[in-house]
VEXPABA-187067 format. One record per atom (N, C-alpha, C): x, z, y; residue in three letters; residue number from 1. Coordinates in steps of 0.05 Angstrom, whole numbers, m for minus. Atoms other than C-alpha are relative to their C-alpha. Layout:
// VEXPABA-187067
X,Z,Y,ALA,NUM $
...
END
This chain:
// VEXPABA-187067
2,m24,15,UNK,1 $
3584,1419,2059,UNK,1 $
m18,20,15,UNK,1 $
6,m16,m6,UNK,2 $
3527,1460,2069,UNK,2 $
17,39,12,UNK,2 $
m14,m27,m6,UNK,3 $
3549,1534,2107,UNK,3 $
m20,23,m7,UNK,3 $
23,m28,m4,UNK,4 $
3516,1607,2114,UNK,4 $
3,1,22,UNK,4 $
4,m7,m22,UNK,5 $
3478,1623,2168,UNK,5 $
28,26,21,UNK,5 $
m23,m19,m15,UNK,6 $
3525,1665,2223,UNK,6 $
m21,12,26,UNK,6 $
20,m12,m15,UNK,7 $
3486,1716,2258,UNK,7 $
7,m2,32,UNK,7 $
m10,11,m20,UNK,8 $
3480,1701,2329,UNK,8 $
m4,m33,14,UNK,8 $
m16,36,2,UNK,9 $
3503,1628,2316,UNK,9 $
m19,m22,7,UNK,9 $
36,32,m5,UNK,10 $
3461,1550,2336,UNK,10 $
19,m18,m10,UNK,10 $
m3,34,4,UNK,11 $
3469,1489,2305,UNK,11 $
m8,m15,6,UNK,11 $
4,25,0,UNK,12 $
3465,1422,2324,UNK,12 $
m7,m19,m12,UNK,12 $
m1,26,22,UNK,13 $
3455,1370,2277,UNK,13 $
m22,m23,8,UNK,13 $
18,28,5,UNK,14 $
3439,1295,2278,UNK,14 $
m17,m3,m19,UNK,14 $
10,9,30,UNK,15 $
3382,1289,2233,UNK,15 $
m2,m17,0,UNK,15 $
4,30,7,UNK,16 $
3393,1212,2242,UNK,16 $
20,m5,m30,UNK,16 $
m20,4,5,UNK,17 $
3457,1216,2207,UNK,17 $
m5,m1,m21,UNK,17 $
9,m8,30,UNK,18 $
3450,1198,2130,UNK,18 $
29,16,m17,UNK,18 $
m21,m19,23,UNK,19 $
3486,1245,2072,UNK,19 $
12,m25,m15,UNK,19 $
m16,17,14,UNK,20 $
3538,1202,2033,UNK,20 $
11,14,m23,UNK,20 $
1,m17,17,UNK,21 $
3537,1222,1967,UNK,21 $
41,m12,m15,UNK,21 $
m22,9,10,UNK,22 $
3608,1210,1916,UNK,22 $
2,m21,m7,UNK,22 $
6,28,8,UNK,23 $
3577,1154,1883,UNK,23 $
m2,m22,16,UNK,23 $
8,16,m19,UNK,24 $
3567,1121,1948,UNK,24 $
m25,m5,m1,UNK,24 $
28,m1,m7,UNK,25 $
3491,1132,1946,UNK,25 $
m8,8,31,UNK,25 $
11,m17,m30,UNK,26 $
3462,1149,2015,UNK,26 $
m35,17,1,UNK,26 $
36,m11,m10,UNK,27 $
3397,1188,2041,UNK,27 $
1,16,24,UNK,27 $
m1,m7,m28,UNK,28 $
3372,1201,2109,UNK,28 $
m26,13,3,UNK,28 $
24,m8,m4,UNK,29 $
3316,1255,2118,UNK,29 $
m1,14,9,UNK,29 $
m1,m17,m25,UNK,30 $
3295,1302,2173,UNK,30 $
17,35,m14,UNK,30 $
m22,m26,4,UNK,31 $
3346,1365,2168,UNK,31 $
m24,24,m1,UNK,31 $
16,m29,5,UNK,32 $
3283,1413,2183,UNK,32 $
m28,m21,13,UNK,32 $
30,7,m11,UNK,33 $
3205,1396,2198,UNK,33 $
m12,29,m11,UNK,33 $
25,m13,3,UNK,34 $
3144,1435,2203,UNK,34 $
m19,1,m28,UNK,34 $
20,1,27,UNK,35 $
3102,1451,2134,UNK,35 $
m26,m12,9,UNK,35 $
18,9,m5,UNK,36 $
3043,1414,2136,UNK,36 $
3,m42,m1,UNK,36 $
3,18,m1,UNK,37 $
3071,1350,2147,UNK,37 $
11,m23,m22,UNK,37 $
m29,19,24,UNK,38 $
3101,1285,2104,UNK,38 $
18,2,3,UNK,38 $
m27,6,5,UNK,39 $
3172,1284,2082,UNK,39 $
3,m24,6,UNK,39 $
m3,33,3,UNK,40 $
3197,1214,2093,UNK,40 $
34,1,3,UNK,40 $
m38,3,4,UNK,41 $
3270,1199,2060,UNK,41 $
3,m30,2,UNK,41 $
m16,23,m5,UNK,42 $
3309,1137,2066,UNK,42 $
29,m7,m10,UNK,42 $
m30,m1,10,UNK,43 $
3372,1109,2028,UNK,43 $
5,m27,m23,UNK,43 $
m1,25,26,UNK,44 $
3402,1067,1971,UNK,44 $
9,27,m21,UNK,44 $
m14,m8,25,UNK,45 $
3426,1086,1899,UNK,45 $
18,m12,m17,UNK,45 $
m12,24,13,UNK,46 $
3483,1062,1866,UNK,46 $
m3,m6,m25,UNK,46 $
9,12,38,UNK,47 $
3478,1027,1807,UNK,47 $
m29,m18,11,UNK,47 $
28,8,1,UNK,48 $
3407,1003,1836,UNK,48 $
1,m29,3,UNK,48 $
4,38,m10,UNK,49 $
3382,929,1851,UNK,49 $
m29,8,m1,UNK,49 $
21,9,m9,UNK,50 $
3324,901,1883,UNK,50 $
m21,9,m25,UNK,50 $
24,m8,17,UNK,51 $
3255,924,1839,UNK,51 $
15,25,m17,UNK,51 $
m6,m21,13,UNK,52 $
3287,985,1811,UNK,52 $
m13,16,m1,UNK,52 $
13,m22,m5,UNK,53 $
3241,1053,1805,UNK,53 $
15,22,14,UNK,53 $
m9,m23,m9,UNK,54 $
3271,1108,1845,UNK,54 $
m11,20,m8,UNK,54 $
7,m27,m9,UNK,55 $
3255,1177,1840,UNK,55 $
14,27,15,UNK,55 $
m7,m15,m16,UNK,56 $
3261,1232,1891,UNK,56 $
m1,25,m14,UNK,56 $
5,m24,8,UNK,57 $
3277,1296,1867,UNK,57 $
12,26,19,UNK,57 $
m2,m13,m18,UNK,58 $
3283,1366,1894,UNK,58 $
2,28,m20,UNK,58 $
m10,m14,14,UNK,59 $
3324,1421,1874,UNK,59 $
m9,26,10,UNK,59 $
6,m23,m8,UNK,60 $
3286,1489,1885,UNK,60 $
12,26,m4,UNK,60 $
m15,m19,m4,UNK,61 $
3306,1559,1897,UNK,61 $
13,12,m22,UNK,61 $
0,m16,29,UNK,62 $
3303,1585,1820,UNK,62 $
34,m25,m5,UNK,62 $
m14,20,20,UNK,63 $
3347,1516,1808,UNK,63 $
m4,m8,m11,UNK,63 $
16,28,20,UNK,64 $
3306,1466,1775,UNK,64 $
m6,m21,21,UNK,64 $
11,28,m9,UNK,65 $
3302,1393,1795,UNK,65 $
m23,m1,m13,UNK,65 $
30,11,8,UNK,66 $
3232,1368,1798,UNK,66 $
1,m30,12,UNK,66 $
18,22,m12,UNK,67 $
3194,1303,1813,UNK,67 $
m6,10,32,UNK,67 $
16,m7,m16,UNK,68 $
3176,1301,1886,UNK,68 $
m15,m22,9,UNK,68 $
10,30,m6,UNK,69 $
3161,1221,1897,UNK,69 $
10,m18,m16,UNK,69 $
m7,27,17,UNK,70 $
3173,1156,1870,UNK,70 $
1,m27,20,UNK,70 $
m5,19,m16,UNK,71 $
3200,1088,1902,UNK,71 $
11,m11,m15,UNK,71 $
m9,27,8,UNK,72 $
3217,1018,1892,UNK,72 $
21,m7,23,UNK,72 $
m23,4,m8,UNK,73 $
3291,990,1913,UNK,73 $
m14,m24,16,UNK,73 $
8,25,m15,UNK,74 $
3270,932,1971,UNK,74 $
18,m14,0,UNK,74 $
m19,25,3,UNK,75 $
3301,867,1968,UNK,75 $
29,0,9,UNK,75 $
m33,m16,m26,UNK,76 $
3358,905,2025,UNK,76 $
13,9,m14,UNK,76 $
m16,m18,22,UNK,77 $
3377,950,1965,UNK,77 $
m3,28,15,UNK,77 $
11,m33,m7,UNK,78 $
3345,1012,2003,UNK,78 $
m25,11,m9,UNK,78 $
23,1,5,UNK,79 $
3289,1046,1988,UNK,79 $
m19,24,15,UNK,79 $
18,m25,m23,UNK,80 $
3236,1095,2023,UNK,80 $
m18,12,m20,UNK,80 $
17,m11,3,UNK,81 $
3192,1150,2003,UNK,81 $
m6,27,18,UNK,81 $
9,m17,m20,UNK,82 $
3146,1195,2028,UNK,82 $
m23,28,m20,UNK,82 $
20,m16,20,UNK,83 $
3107,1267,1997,UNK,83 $
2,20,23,UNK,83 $
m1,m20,m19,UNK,84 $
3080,1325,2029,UNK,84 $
m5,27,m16,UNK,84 $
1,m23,3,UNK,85 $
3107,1390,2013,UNK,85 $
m20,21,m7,UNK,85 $
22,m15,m6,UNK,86 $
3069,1452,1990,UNK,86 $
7,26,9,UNK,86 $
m17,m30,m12,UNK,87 $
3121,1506,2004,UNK,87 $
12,m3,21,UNK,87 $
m29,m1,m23,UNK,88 $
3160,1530,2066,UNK,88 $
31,9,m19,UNK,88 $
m22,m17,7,UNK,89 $
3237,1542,2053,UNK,89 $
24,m14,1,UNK,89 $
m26,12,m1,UNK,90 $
3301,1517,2036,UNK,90 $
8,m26,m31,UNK,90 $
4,20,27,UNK,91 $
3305,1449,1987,UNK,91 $
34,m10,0,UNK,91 $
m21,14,m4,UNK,92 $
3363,1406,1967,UNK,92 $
m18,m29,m11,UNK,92 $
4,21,10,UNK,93 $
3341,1331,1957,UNK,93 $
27,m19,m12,UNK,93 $
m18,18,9,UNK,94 $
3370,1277,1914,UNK,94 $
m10,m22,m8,UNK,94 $
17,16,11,UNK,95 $
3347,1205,1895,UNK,95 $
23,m15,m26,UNK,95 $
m21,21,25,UNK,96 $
3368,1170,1826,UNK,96 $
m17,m9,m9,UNK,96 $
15,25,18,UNK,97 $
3342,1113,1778,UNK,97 $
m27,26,m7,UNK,97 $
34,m9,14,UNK,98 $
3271,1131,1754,UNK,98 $
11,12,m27,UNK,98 $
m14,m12,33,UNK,99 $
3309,1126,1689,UNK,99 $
10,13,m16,UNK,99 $
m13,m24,0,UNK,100 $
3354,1183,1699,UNK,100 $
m17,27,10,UNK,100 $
14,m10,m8,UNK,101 $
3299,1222,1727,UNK,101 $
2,24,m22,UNK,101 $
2,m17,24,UNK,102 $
3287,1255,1660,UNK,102 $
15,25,m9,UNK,102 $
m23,m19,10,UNK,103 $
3345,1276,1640,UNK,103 $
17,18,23,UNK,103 $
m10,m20,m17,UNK,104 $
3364,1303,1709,UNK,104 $
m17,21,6,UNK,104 $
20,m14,m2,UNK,105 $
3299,1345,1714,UNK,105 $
6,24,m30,UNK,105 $
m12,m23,23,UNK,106 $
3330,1386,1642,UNK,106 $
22,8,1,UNK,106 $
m33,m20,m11,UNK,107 $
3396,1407,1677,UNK,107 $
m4,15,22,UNK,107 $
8,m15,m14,UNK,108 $
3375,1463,1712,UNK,108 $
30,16,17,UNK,108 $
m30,2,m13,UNK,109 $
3420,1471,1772,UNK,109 $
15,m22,4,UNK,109 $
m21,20,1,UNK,110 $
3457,1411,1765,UNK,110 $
m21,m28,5,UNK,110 $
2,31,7,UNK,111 $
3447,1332,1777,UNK,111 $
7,m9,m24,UNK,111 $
m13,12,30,UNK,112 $
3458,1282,1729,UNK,112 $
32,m10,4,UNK,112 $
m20,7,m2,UNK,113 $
3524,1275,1755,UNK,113 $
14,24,m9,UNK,113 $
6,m35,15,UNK,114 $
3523,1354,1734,UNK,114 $
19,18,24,UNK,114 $
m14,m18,m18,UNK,115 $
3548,1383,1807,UNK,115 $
m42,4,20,UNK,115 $
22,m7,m19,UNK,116 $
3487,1407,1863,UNK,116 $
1,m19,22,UNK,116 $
m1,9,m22,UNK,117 $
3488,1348,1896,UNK,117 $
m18,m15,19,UNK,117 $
25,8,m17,UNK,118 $
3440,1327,1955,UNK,118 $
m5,12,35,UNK,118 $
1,2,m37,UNK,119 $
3411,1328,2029,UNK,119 $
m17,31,m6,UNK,119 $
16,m20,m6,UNK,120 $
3393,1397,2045,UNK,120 $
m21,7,21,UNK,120 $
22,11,m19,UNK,121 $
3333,1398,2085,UNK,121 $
m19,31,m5,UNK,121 $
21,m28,m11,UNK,122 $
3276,1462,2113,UNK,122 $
m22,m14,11,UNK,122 $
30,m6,3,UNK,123 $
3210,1464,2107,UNK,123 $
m8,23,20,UNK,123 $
1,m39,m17,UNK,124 $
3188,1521,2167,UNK,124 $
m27,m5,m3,UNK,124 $
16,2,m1,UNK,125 $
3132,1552,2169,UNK,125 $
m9,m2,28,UNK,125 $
10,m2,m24,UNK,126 $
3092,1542,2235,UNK,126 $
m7,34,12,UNK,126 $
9,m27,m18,UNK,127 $
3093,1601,2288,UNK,127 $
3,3,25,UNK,127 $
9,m7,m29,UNK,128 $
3069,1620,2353,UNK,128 $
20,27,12,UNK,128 $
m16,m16,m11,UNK,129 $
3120,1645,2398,UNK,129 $
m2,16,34,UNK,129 $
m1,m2,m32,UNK,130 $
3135,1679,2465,UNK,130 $
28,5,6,UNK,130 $
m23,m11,m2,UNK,131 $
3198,1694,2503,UNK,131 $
7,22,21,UNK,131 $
1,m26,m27,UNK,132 $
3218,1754,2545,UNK,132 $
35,4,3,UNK,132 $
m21,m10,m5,UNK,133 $
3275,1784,2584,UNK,133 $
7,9,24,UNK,133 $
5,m16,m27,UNK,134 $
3270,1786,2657,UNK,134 $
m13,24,5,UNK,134 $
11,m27,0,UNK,135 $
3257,1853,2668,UNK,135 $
14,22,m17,UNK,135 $
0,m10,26,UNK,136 $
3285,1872,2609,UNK,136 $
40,4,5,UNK,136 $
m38,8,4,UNK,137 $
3366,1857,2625,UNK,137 $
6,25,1,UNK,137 $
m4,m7,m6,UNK,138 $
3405,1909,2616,UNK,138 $
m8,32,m24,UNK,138 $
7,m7,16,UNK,139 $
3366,1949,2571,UNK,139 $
10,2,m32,UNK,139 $
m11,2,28,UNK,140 $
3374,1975,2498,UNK,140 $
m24,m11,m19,UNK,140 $
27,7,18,UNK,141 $
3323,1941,2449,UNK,141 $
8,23,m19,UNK,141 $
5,m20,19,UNK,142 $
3297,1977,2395,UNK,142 $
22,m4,m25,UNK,142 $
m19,m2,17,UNK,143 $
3344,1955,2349,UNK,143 $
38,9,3,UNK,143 $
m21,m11,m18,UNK,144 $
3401,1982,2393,UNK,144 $
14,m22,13,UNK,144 $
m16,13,m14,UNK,145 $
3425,1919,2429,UNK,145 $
m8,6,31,UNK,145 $
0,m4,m22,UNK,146 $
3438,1920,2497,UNK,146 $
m9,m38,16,UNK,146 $
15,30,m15,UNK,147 $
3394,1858,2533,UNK,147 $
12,m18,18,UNK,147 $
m13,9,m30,UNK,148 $
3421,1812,2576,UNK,148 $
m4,m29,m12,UNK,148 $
6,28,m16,UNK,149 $
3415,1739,2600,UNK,149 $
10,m22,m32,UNK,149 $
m23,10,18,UNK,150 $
3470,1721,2535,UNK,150 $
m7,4,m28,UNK,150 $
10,m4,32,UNK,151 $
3431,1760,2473,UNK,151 $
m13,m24,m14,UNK,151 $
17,22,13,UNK,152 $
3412,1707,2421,UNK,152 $
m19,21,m31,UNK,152 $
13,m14,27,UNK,153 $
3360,1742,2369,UNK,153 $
m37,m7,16,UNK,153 $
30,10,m4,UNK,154 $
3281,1748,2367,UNK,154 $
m13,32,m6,UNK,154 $
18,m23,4,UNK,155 $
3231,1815,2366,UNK,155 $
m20,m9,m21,UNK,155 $
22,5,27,UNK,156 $
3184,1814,2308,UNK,156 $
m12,28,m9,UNK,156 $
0,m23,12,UNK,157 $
3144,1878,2286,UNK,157 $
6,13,m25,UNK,157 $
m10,m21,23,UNK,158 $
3167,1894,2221,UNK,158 $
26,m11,m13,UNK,158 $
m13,8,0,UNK,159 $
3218,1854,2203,UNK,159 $
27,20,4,UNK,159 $
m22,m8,m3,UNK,160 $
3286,1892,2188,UNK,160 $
21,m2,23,UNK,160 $
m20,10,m21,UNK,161 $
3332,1899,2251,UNK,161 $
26,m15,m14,UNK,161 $
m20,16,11,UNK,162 $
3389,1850,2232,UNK,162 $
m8,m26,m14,UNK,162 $
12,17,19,UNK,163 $
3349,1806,2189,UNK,163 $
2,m29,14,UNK,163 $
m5,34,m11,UNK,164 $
3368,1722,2201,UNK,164 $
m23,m4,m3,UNK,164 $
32,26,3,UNK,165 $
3312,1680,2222,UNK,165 $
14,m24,6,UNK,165 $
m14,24,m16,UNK,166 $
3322,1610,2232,UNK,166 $
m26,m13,11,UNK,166 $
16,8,m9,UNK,167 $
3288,1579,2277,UNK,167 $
m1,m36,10,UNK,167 $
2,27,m6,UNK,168 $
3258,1507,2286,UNK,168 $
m9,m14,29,UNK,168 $
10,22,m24,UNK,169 $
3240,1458,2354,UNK,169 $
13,m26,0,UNK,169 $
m3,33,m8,UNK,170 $
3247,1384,2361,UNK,170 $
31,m2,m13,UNK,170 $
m26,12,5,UNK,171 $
3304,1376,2319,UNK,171 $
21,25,9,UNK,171 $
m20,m14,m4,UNK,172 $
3344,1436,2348,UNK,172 $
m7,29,m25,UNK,172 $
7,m26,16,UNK,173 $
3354,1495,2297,UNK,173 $
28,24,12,UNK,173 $
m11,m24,1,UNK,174 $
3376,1568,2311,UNK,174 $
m8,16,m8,UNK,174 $
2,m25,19,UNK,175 $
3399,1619,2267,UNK,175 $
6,30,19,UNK,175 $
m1,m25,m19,UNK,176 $
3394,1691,2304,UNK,176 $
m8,26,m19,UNK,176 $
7,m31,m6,UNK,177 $
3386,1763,2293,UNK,177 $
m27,7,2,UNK,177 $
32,m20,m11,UNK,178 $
3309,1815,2294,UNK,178 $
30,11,23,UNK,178 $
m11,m24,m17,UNK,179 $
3342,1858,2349,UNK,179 $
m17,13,24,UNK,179 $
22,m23,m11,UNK,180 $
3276,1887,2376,UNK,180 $
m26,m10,m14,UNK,180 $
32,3,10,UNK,181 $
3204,1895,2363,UNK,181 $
m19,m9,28,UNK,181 $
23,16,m9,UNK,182 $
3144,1858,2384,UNK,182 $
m1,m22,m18,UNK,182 $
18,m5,m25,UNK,183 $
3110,1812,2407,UNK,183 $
m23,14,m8,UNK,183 $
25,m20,0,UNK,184 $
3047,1857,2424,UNK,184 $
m21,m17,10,UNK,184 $
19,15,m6,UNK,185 $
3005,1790,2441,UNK,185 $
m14,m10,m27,UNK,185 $
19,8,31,UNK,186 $
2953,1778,2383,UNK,186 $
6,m32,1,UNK,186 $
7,30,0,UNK,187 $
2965,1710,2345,UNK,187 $
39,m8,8,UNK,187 $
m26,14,m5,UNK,188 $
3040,1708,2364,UNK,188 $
16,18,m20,UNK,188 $
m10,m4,22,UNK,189 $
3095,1712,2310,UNK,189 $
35,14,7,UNK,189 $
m33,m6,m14,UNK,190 $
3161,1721,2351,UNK,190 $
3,1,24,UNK,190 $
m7,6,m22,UNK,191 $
3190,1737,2409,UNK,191 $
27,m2,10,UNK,191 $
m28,2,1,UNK,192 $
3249,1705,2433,UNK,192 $
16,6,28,UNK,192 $
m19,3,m30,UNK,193 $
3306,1716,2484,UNK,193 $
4,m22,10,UNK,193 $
2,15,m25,UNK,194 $
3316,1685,2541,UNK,194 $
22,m19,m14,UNK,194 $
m11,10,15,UNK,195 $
3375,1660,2503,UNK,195 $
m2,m31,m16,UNK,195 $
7,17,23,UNK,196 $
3349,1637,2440,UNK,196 $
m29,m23,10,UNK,196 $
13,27,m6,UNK,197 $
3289,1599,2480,UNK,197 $
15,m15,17,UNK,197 $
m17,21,m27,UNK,198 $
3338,1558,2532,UNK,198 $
10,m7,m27,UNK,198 $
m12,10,24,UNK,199 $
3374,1544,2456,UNK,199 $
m15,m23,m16,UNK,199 $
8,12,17,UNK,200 $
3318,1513,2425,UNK,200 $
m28,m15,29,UNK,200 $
18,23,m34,UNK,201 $
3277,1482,2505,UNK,201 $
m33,23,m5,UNK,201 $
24,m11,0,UNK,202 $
3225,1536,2492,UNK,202 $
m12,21,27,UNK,202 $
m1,m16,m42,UNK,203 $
3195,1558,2571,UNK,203 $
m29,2,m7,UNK,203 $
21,m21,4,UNK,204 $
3127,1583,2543,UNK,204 $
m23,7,m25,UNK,204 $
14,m3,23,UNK,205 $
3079,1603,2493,UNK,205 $
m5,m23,m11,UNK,205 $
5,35,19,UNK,206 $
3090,1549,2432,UNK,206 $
0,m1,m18,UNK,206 $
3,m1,22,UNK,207 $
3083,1533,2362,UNK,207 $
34,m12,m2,UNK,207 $
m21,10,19,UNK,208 $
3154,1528,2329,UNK,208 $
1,6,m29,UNK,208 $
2,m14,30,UNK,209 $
3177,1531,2262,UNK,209 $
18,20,m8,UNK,209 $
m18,m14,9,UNK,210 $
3210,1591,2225,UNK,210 $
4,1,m28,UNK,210 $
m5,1,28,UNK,211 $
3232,1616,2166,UNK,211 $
26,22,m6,UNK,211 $
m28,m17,6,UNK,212 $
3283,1676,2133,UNK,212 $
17,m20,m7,UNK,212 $
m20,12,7,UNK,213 $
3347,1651,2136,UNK,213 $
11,11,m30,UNK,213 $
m25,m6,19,UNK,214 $
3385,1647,2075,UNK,214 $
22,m13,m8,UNK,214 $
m34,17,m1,UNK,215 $
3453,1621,2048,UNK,215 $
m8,m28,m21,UNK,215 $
6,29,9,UNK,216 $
3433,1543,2029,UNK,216 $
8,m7,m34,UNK,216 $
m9,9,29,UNK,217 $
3447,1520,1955,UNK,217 $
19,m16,11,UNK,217 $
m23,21,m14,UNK,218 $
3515,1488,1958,UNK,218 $
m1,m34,m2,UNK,218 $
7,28,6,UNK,219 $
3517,1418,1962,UNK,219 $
25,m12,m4,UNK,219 $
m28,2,1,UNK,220 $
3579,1388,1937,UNK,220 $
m1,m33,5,UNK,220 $
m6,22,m3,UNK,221 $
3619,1326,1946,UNK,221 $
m23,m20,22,UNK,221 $
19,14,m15,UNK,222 $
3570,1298,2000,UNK,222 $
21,6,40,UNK,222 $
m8,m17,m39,UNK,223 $
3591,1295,2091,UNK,223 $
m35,m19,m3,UNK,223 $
15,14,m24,UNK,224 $
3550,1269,2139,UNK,224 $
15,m11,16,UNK,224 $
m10,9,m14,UNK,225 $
3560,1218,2186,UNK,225 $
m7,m17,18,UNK,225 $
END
């Protein structure tokens, strides 16, 4: 069950681990990547057999399933596809028969099983970071926190103090806090605490991915495992 972000807060997550849907469908696809690159999902469908059409679909923010790929069931009874994104943000995927495709693409909001169900997965956009704090401990940032070794958040110049970012590296994601302004280095997008880069292995000027956090579309009847 997808959660809401918790200001502050880091997650973990295996993105090996595939989603297990009610029907006993599976799908295994990266929890967050960088915009720019291919998607690549992995799984079965039940009801399927060997030469079946799959289609990948993808439940966007408004709440409409779309088309995002198409796949054939392999002799294993899994099947793979791959598309590349044009938006950053927050998706839910789901794969069913080609055949059902249709009719799950005119239930806005819903599967054809008629609940929100699927792998939730982020799209970030790419951004150039820095991190600061030595020097700094002890201090009040501009947004009135007091600095130290322990703050998890990020400086951004305009950006609302309070406002969730989530932030992407190698598989680790954290959700944090604006709780000052900057950076003042041209070409860079964030700057993080000492914190939030030891959270996500970031020790100097680097391209991660971000993105406003917001509270995920629910995903029902699905774990991980």
């Amino acid at each position: 069950m997808a959660t809401a972000p918790t200001p502050g807060g880091m997650t973990y997550v295996d993105p090996s681990a595939p989603t297990v849907f009610a029907d006993g469908s599976t799908l295994t696809a990266p929890l967050g990547q960088l915009l720019g690159g291919r998607v690549s999902v992995t799984g079965t469908v039940a009801g399927s057999k060997p030469g079946d059409a799959i289609a990948v679909l993808t439940l966007d923010q408004a709440g409409a399933w779309s088309n995002a790929a198409a796949s054939t069931v392999a002799p294993d009874g899994t099947y793979t596809a791959t598309w590349k994104p044009a938006h950053s943000g927050h998706l839910t995927i789901k794969a069913v028969l080609a055949a059902q495709a249709t009719a799950a693409t005119r239930v806005v909001g819903t599967s054809v099983s008629g609940t929100a169900e699927g792998r939730a997965v982020t799209l970030y956009k790419r951004a150039r970071v820095t991190w600061y704090g030595p020097g700094f401990y002890g201090r009040k940032t501009a947004c009135g926190k007091r600095m130290s070794k322990r703050l998890l958040g990020v400086a951004h110049k305009t950006l609302p103090c309070g406002t969730l970012v989530e932030l992407y590296n190698n598989g680790n994601v954290v959700t944090v806090p604006v709780v000052d302004r900057g950076p003042f280095r041209k070409g860079t997008s964030y700057d993080l605490t000492s914190a939030t880069a030891g959270a996500l292995g970031v020790t100097a000027t680097a391209t991660i991915g971000a993105v406003r956090a917001v509270v995920p579309t629910a995903v029902s009847a699905a774990a991980s495992r």
